[in-house]
PAMI-595188 format. One line per field, with one value per residue: residue number from 1; x, y, z of N, C-alpha, C, O, CB in turn. Coordinates in steps of 0.02 Angstrom, whole numbers, plus 50000, padded with zeros to 5 digits. Glycine has a CB too. Layout:
PAMI-595188
lomar: (NUM ...)
n.u: (X ...)
n.v: (Y ...)
n.w: (Z ...)
ca.u: (X ...)
ca.v: (Y ...)
ca.w: (Z ...)
c.u: (X ...)
c.v: (Y ...)
c.w: (Z ...)
o.u: (X ...)
o.v: (Y ...)
o.w: (Z ...)
cb.u: (X ...)
cb.v: (Y ...)
cb.w: (Z ...)
END
This chain:
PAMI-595188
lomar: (1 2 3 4 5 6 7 8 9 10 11 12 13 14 15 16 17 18 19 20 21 22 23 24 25 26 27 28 29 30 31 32 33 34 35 36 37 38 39 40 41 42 43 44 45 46 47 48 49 50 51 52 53 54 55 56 57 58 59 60 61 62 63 64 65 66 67 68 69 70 71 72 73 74 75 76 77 78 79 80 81 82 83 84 85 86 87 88 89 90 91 92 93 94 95 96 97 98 99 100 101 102 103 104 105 106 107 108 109 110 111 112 113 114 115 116 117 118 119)
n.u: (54477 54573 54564 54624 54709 54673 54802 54792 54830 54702 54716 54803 54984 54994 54912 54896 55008 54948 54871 54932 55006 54896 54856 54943 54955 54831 54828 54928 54869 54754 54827 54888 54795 54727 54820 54837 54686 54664 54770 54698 54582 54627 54636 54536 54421 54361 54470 54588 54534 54550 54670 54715 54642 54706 54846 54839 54798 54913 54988 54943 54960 55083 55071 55026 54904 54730 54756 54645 54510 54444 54556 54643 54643 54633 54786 54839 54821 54909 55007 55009 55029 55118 55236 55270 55296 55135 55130 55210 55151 55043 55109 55172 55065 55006 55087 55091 54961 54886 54805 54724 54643 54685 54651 54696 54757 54844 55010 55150 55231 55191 55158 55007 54865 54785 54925 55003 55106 55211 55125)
n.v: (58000 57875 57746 57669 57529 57406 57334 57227 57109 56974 56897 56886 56880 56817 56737 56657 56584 56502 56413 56347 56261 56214 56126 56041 55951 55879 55842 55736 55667 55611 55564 55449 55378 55335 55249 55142 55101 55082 54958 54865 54846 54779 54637 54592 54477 54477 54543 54453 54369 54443 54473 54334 54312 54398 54368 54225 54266 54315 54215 54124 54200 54131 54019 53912 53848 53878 53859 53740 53797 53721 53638 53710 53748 53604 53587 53703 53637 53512 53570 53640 53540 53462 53531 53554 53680 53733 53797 53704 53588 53599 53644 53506 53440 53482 53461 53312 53262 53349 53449 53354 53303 53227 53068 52926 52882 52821 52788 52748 52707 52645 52736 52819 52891 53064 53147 53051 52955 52821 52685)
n.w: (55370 55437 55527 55670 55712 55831 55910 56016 56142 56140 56232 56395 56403 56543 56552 56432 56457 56563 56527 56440 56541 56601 56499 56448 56544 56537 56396 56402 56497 56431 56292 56362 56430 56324 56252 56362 56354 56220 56221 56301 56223 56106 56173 56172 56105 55970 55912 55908 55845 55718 55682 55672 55569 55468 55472 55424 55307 55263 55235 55156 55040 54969 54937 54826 54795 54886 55067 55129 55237 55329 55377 55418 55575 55615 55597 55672 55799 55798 55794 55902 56010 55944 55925 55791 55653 55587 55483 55417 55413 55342 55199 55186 55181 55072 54967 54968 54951 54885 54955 54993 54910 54792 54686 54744 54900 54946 54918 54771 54855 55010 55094 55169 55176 55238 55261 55178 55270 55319 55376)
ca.u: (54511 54575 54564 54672 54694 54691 54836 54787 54800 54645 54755 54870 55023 55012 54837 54922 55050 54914 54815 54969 55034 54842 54837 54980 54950 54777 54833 54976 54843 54733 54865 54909 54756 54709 54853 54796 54628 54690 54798 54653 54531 54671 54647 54469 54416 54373 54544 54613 54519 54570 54728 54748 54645 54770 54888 54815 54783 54993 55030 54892 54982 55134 55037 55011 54835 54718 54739 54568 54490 54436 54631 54699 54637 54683 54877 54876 54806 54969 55072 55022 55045 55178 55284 55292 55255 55072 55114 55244 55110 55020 55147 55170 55007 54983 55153 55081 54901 54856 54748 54683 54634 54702 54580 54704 54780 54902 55073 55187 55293 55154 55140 54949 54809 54781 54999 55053 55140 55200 55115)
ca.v: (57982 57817 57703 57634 57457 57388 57268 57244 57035 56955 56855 56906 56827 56739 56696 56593 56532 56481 56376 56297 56239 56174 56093 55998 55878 55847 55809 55667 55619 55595 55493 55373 55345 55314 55217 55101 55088 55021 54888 54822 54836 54726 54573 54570 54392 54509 54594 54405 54333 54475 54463 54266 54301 54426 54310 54182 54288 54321 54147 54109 54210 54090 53939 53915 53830 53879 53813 53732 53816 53646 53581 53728 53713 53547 53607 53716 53588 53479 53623 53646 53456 53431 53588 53575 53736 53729 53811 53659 53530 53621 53620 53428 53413 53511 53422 53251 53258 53435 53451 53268 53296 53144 52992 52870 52898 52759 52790 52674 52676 52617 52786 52814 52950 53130 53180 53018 52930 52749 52643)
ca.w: (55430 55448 55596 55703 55742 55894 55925 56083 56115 56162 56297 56432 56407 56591 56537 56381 56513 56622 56501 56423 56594 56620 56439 56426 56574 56495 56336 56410 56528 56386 56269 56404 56453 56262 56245 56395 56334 56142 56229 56321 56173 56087 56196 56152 56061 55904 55874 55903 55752 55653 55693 55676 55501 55425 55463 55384 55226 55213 55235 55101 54976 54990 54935 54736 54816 54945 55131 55150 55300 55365 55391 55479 55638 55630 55589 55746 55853 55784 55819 55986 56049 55944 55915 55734 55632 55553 55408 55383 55392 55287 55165 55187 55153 54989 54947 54978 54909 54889 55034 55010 54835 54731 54706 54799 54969 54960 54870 54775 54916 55041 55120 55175 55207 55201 55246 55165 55313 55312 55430)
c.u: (54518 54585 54612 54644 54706 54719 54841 54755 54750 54662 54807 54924 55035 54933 54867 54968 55000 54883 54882 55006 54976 54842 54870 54976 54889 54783 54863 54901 54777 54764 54850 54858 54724 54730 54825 54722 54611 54710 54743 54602 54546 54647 54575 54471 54419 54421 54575 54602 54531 54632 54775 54733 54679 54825 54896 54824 54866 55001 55002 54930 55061 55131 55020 54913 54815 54726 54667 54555 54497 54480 54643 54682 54662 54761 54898 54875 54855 55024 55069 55037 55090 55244 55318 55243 55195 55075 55192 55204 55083 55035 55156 55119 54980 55039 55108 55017 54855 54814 54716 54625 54623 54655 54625 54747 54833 54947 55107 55209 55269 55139 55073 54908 54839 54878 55048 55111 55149 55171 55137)
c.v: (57906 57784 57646 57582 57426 57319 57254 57155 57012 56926 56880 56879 56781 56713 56614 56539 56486 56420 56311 56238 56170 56124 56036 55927 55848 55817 55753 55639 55572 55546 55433 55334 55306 55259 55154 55062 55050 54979 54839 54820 54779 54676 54544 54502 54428 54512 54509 54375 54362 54470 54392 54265 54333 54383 54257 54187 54285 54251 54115 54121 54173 54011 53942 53883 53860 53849 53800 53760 53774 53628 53648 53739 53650 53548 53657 53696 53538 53538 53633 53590 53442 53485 53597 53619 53713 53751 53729 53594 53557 53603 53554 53421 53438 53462 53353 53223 53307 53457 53394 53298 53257 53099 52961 52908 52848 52783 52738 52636 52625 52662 52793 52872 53027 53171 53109 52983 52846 52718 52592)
c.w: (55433 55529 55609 55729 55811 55903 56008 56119 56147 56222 56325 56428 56470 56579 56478 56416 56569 56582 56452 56482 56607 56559 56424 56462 56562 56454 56359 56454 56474 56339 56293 56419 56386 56242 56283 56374 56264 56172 56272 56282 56133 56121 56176 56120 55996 55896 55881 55837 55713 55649 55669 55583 55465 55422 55407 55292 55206 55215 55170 55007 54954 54948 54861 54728 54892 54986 55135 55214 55362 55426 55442 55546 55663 55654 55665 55800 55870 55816 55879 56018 56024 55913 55851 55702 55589 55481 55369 55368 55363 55218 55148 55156 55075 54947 54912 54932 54897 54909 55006 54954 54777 54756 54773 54856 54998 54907 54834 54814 54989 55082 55117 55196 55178 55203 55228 55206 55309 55383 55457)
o.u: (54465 54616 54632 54590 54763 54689 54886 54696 54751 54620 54857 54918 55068 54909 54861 54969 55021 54869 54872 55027 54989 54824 54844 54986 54886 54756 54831 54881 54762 54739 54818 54861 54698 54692 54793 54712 54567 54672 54750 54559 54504 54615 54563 54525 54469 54434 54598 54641 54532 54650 54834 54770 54694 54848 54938 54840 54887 55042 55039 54932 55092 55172 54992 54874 54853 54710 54628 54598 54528 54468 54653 54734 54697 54788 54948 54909 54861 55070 55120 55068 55127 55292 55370 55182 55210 55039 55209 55217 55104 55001 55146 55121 54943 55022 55096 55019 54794 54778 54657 54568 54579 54628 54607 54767 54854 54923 55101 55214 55305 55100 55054 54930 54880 54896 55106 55166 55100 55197 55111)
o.v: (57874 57809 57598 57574 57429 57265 57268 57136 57036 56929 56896 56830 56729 56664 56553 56478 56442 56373 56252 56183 56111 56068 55988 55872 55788 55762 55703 55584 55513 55490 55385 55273 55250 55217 55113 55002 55008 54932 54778 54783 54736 54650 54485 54474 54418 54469 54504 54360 54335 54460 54388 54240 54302 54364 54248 54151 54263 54236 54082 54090 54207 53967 53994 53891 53867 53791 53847 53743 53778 53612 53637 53737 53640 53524 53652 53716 53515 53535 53637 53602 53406 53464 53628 53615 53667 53734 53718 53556 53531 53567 53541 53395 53410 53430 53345 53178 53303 53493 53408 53312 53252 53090 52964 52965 52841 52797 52682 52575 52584 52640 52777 52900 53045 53211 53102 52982 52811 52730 52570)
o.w: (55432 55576 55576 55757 55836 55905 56047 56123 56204 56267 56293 56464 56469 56608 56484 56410 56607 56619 56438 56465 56618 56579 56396 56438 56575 56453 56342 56436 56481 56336 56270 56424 56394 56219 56251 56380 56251 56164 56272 56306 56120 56075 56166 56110 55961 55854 55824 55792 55658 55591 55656 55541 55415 55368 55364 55246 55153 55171 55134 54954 54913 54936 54846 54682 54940 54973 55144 55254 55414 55484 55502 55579 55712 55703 55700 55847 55927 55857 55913 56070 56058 55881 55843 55707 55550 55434 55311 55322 55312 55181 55088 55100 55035 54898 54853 54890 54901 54874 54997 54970 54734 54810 54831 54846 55055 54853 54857 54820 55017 55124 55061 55245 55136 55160 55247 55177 55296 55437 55508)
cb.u: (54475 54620 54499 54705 54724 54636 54913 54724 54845 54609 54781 54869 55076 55039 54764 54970 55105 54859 54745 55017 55043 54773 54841 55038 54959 54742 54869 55075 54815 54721 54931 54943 54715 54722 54908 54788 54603 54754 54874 54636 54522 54740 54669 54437 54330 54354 54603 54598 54457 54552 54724 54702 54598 54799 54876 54750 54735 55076 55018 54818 54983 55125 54958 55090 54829 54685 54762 54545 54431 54453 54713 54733 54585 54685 54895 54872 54748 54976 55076 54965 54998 55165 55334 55310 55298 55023 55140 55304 55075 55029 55185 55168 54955 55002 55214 55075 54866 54842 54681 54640 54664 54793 54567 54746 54720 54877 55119 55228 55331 55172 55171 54944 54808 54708 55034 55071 55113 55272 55078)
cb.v: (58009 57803 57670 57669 57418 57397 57270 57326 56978 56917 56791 56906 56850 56750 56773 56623 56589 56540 56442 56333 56303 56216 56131 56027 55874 55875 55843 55675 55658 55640 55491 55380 55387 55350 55245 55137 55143 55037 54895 54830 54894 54736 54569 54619 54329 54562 54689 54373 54316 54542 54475 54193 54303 54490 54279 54185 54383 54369 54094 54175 54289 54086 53922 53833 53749 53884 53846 53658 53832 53590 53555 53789 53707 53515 53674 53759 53553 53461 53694 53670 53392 53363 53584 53524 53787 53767 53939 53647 53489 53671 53639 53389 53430 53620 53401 53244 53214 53467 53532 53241 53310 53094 52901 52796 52899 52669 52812 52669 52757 52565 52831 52770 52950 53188 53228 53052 52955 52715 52630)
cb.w: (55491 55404 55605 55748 55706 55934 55892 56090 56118 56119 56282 56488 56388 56702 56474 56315 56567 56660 56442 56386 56654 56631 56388 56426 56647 56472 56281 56467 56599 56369 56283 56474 56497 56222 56254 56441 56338 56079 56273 56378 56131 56099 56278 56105 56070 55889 55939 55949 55720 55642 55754 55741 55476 55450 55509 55407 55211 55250 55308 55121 54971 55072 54991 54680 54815 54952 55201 55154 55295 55312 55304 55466 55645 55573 55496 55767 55837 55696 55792 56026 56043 55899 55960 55697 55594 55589 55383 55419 55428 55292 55183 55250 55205 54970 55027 55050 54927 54847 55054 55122 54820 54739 54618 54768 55016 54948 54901 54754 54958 55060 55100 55207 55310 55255 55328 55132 55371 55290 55429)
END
């Protein structure tokens, strides 16, 4: 004798209606609130320095020499007072004496110091 199966569903179909109705505004309220909760984790000081050092690292690969650590602070301290880009003094400066590198610091021309400027 074989036995019969009982298709008989474990859930009422307004039971499944009932729990999808309940589920779904959980889940969005869940997202959003997730969502909310990353963008203010973001502002943190951490996620800033990681953020400023990835940066750092693409601009890095750009450069045929390292940016000395040292200088770039310096370069965005220039950039903020004087609204030129940091990675252009930078540049200048690898240009000039490859991060202040070379013995002398005076040019033929009479240009002077670490970005070579005439005085």
């Amino acid at each position: 004798m074989t036995k019969k199966k009982n298709n008989k569903p474990m859930l009422s179909p307004a039971t499944k209606l009932g729990m999808i109705a309940l589920l779904i505004p959980i889940a969005i309220t869940v997202y959003v609130l997730t969502f909310f909760a990353w963008k203010e984790l973001q502002t943190l000081p951490i996620f800033e320095k990681l953020v400023q050092q990835k940066a750092i690292e693409e601009i890095q690969q750009h450069f045929d020499m390292k940016i000395p650590e040292q200088y770039i602070p310096v370069y965005v301290a220039a950039e903020e007072k004087y609204g030129v880009p940091w990675t252009l003094l930078a540049a200048h400066h690898r240009i000039e004496t490859r991060f202040s590198t070379v013995k002398s610091m005076v040019s033929s021309a009479g240009a002077e110091g670490h970005m070579q400027v005439r005085p």
